[in-house]
N, C-alpha and C positions, 0 to 999 in steps of 0.2 A: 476865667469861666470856660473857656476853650480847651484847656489843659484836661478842665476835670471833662469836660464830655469826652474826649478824645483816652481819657484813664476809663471811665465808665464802659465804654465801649468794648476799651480789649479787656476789660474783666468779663463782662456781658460773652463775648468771643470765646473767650477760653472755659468758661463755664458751659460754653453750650458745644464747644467743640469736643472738650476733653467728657463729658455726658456720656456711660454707657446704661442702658435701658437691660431688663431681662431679654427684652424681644430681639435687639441686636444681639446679645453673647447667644441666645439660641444658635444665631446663624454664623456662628465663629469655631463652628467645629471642623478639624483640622490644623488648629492656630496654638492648641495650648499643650501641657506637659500629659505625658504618656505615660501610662506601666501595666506590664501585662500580670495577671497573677495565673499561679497556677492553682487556678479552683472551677469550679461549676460555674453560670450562669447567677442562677437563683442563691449561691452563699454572697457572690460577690456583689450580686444588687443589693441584699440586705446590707451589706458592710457600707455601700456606697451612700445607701441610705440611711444607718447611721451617722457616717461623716457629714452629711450636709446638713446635719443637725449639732451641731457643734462651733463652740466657739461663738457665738453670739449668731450663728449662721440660722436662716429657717427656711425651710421649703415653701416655695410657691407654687409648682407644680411637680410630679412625678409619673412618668408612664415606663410602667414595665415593660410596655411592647416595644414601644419605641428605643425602650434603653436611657433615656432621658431625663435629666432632675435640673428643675430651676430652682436655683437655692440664693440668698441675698442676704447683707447684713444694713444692716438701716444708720441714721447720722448715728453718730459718736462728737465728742466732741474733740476728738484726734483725727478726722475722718469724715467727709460725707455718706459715705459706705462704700460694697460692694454686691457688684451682681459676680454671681458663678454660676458655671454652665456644668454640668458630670453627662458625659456620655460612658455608656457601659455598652462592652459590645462580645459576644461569645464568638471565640476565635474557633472553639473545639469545644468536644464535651470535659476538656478536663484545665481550658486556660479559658481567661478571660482578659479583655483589653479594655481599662480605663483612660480616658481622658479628660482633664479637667481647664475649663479659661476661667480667668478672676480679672475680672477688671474694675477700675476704682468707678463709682457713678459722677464724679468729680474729680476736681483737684485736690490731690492732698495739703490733708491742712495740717499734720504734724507728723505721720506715719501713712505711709504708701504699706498695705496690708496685702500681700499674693498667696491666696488661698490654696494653690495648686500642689505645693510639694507636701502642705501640711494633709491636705487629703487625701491622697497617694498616700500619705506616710500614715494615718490615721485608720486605712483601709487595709495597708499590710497587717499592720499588728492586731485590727481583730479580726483579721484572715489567719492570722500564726496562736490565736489563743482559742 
């Protein structure tokens, strides 16, 4: 009986440890993968804002001024989900700087899913068509 409380506990632990929330990845900018494009401001939000529609992914919040997208994927049965953060930032009137964090809202339960390179990569190509 001991055993299992002591099992119960560090699952309880590591569920609430490994937890990330939209509100946390908000505050994790600086932490995730970079790329700059060479476009305006306003083409490259809308690309950004495409991608975080994608892939099972949906928007929870988006502010233009800020530069900013909370976007999230919900359980699966591969997966608890994930939260991701897009920051979009104009470097100049003719480059823009994307950054994206992806973090699981749990342990993974069959695939560990990092949304980061696919949305960089999703943002080039309808930057390039």
């Amino acid at each position: 009986m001991k055993t299992i409380r002591l099992l119960s506990a560090a699952v309880l632990l590591l569920l609430v440890a490994g937890c990330s929330t939209p509100k946390k990845v908000a505050h994790m900018q600086g932490q995730g993968t970079r790329e700059v494009y060479d476009a305006n401001y306003d083409r490259v939000w809308s690309a950004a804002v495409a991608a975080a529609q994608t892939g099972d992914l949906y928007i929870l919040n988006a502010n233009k001024q800020t530069g900013f997208i909370s976007a999230r994927r919900g359980i699966r049965p591969e997966t608890f989900g994930e939260n991701v953060g897009i920051w979009v930032h104009g470097l100049n009137p003719s480059q823009t700087e994307v950054e994206v964090v992806s973090r699981q809202t749990g342990p993974p339960v069959l695939v560990m899913r990092n949304w980061e390179h696919r949305i960089l990569a999703n943002i080039g190509a309808t930057l390039t068509t």
